[in-house]
N, C-alpha and C positions, 0 to 999 in steps of 0.2 A: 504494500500500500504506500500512498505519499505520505511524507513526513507530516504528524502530527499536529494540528495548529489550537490540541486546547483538548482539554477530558473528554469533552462532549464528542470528537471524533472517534473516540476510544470505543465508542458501543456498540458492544454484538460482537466486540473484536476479541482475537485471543489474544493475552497479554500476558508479560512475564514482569516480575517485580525483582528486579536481583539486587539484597542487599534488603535483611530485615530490623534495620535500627528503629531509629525514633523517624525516619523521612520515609521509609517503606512502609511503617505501620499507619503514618497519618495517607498515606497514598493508596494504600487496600483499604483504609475507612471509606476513602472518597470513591474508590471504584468500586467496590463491592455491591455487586447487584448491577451491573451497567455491561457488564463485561464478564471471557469467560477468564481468570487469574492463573497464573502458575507461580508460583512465589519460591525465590530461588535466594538462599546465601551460601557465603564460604565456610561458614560454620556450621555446627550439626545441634538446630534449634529444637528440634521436635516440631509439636504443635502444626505439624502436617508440611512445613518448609523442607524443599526439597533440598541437597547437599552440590553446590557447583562440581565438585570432583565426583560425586557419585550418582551422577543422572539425570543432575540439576540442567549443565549447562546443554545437554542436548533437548531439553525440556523447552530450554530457552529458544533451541534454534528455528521448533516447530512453533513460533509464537511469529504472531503477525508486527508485534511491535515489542521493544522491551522500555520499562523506565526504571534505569540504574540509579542506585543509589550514588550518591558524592563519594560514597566511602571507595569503591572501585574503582580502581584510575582507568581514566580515559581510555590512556594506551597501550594496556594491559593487552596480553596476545589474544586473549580470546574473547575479549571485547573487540578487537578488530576482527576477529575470524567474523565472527554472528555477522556482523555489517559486510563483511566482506561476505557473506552468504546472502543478502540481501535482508534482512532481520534488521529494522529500523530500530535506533537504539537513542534515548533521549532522556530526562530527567522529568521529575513530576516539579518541580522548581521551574521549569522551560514549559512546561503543559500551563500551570496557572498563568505565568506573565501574558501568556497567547490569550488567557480568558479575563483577566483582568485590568480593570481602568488603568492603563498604567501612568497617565497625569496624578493617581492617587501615590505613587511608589517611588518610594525613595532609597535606592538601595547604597549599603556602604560596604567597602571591603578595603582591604589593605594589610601591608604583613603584619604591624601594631595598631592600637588603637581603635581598630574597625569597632568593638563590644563598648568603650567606654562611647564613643561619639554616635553609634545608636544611641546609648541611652540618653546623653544632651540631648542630640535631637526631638528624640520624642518627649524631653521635660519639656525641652525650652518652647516644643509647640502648643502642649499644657498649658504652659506661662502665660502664653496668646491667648488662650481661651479654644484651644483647636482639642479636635479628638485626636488621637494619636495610641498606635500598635506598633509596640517592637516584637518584631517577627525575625523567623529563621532561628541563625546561631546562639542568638541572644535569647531567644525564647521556642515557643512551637513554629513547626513549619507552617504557613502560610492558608495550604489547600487543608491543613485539619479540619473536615468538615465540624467538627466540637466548637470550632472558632466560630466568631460573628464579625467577619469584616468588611459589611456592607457598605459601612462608614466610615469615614475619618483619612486619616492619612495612616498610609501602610507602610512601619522601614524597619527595610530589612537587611538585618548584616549578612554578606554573602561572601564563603571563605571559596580561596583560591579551586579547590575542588568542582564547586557549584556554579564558579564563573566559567568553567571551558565547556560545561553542555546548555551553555543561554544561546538563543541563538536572536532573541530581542533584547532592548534594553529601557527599562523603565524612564519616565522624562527627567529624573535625577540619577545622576551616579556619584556618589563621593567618595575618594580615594584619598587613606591618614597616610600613607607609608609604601616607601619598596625597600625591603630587607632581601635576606633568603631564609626558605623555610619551606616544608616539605619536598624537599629534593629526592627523597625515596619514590615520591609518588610521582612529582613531573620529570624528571629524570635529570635534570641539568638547571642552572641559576638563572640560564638563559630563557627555557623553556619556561618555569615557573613565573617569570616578568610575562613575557608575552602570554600566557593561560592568565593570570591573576588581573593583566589590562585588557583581554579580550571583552568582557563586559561591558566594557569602553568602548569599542567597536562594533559590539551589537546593532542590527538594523534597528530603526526609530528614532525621531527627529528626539534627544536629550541635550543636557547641557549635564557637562564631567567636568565635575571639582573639588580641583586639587588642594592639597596642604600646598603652603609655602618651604619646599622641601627642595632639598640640591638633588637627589635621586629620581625627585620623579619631575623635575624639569629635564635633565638629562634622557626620560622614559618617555618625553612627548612625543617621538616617533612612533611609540606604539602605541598613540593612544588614539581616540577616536571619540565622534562628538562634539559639542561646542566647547572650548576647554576653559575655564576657568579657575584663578588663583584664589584663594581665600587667602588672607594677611592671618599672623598668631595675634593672638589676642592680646594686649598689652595693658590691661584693663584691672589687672588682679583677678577678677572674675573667676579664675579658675581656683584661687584660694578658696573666697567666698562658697565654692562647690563643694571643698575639702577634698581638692584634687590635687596631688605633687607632683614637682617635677617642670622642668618648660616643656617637655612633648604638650604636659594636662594646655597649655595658653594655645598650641597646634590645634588641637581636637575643639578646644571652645572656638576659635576662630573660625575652624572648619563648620562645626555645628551652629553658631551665630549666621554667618552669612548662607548658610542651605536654607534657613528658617526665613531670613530675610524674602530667598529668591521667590519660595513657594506661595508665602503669603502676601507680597509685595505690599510688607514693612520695613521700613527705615531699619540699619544696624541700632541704632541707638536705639529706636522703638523696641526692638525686640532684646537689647544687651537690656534696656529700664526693666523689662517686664520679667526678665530672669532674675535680675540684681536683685528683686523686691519679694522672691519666694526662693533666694540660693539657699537658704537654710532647710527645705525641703527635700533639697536630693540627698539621693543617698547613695554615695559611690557602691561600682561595683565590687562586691565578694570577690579578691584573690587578683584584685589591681591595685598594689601597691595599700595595702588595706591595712594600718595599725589596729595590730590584734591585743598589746598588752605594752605595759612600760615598766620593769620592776629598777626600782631605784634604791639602790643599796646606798651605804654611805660611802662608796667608793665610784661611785657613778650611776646614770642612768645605761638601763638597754632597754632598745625597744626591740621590737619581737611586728615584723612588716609582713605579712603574707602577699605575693605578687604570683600568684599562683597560676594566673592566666599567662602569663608569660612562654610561653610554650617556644618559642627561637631565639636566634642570638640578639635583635635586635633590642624589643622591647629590656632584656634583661639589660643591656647597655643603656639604656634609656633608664629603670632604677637605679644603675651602679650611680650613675651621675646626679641624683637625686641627694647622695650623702657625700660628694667629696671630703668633705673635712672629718668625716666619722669614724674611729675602727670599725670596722666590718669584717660580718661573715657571710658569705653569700653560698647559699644551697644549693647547689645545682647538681642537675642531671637525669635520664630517665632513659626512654624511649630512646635508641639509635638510629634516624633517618637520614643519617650522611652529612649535615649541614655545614658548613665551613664555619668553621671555631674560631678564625684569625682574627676579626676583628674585635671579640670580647677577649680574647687572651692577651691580646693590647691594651684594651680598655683596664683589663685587672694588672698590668704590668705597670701601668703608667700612672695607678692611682695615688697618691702622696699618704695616705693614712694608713695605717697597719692595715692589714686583709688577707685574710685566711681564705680559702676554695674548700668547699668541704661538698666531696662528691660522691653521688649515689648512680645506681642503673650503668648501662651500657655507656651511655652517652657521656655519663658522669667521668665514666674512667678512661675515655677518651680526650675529653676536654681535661682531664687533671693531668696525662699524659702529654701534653705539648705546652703546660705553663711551667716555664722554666722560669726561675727567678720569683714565682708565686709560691707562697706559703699553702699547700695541700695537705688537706686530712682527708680520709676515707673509711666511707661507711656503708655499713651491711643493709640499712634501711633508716625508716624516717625518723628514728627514736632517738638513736647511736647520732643518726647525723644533727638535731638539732642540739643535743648533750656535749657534743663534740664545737658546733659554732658557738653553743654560750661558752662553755668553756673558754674560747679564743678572746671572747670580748667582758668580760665577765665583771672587769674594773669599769667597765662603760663604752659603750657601741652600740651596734645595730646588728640583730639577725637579719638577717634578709633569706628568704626564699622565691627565689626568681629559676627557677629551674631551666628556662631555655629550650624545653627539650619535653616531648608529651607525656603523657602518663602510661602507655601502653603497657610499658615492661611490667608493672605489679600493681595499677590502678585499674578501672574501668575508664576515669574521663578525670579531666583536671580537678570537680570539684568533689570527689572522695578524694585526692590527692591533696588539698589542702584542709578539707578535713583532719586526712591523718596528722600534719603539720599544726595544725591548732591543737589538738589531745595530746602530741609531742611534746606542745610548749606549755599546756598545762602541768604535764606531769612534772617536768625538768623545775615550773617554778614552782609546785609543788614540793621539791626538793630543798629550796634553798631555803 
């Protein structure tokens, strides 16, 4: 059949679902009953899902369409094989934008900050007096029929995975960041820029705007759209949010002027109407997040959870947050190949004592090429936070900024910093 242009073509058809997370399960709520399902993961779920390696994927090849999960890379072989058999192969992300207002949709992505600058955006549209849903990464997928988004303004953070099967693009695109980060999955740093801006190049008349960033002025070739700069924010405003760091005055900037464009209000109008309810937000869980301060009389520690940090970037972006502090910085997990150099720099050149204290594959990777950095290493989350207070104990900063995903002994980042708060209770349970 021809490629997809929305659910509704979907019916009567045989379809395959490969990939049964949280985006496959809200994708069988929505087709079930329209259509005939085959539901396929790499895992062995029960519940009647068939197994990719054991019958699944030819299950898949007799299906008239498939819609992959984000979690399946693109260019996986036998996602090209199915296509290369004719087996239309597309995303339920890519199915709703086809059925969807999309003057309503505002979607953001980027290697850091995309989850914090959903969430401005959709306060600061609050602020206004607008309705406003943060969808996708940051919340539920979209086409959850459970959802009610018949109204308001729809934003949605969309991660590098979900941007290379869009084949529209919503009338906003806002990009915080080019780093590198999952290179396991796009296969090269080059690949993963051009998959991560492809969203930007999407058909549909948008306007794509950017942070005021050196990387991704250097990235304007691949990008697409009407392009637009957003200035950082210079306003404090990002204090006011109890947000750290200069990236936080990037993402307010970013998120101040997308509010302006949509509702065509003045920056000032809309920076007034934030400044006047900033004590209302509430930063997100495991971004740079003070979890505790215990102050002996040999100094303060705080104890930061940055637990979204999942690359090298953003975790560079906290390091800089304490230049003048002893620091421990936690890192490590999941091993998806990422190049390490530029934070092994960042932790070489910092002036304050700083200890590396690494956990996971990745952990023992990056403690492996910090020469001239102070390295501890630990069996898991308990040992590793025992071991950073330790380092700073007269007074500093834990940090856990990890870099690196939670695959190896977690589910998803936020059992991951879960464990990392119960760590730090017990250790200050200790003293």
């Amino acid at each position: 059949m021809s490629r997809p242009t929305g659910f509704a073509d979907l019916a009567g058809r045989r379809v395959g679902l490969w990939g049964y997370g949280v985006e496959g399960r809200a994708a069988r709520a929505r087709l079930e009953g329209t259509c005939e399902l085959v539901v396929v993961d790499d895992r062995d779920l029960g519940e009647g899902v068939l197994v990719t390696a054991e019958g699944g994927l030819e299950a898949l090849a007799r299906c008239e369409v498939v819609v992959k999960s984000p979690g399946v890379p693109r260019r996986r072989a036998d996602v090209l094989a199915l296509e290369a058999g004719g087996t239309v192969v597309t995303s339920a992300l890519n199915l709703w934008l086809h059925d969807v207002d999309r003057r309503r949709v505002i979607a953001i992505t980027g290697t850091k900050g995309k989850s914090t600058t959903t969430s401005l955006v959709a306060f600061f549209l609050r602020c206004l007096g607008e309705e406003a849903h943060e969808l996708g990464n940051i919340g539920r997928p979209p086409y959850d029929p459970e959802l009610d988004v018949s109204s308001g303004w729809l934003v949605v953070e969309v991660s590098s995975f979900q941007c290379v099967d869009l084949t529209v693009a919503p009338s906003l695109v806002l990009v915080t960041s080019l780093g590198s980060d999952h290179l396991d999955w796009h296969g090269s740093i080059e690949q993963y820029h051009d998959d991560k801006l492809s969203l930007t190049r999407a058909s549909g008349e948008h306007v794509t705007l950017i942070a005021d960033d050196v990387e991704l002025e250097r990235a304007r070739p691949l990008m697409g759209g009407h392009i637009n700069v957003a200035l950082s924010d210079e306003t404090g405003l990002a204090h006011e949010l109890r947000l750290l760091g200069v990236h936080s005055d990037h993402n307010v900037g970013l998120a101040l002027e997308a509010c302006a464009l949509v509702t065509g209000r003045s920056g000032s109008e809309v920076r007034a109407a934030v400044a006047a309810r900033a004590h209302d937000f509430v930063p997100l869980r495991g971004r740079l997040t003070l979890l505790d301060t215990r102050a002996p009389a040999s100094g303060a520690v705080r104890f930061v959870d940055d637990g979204l940090a999942t690359a090298p970037l953003p975790t560079i972006a906290a390091l800089r947050v304490f230049p003048d502090d002893a620091l421990s910085l936690i890192a490590g997990g999941f091993d998806r190949g990422v190049d390490y150099a530029d934070l092994v720099e960042e932790l070489r050149s910092r002036r304050a004592p700083t200890t590396l204290v690494v956990i996971g594959p990745a952990g023992e990777r990056l403690g492996a090429t910090c020469e001239g950095v102070r390295v501890a290493h630990a069996a898991d989350m308990d040992e590793a936070v025992r071991r950073a207070y330790d380092a700073v104990a007269t007074g500093g900063v834990v940090l856990f900024s990890p870099a690196a995903p939670s695959f190896d002994a977690y589910r998803n980042w936020s059992e991951r910093s879960d464990a990392f708060t119960r760590a730090v209770q017990v250790v200050l349970g200790e003293q």
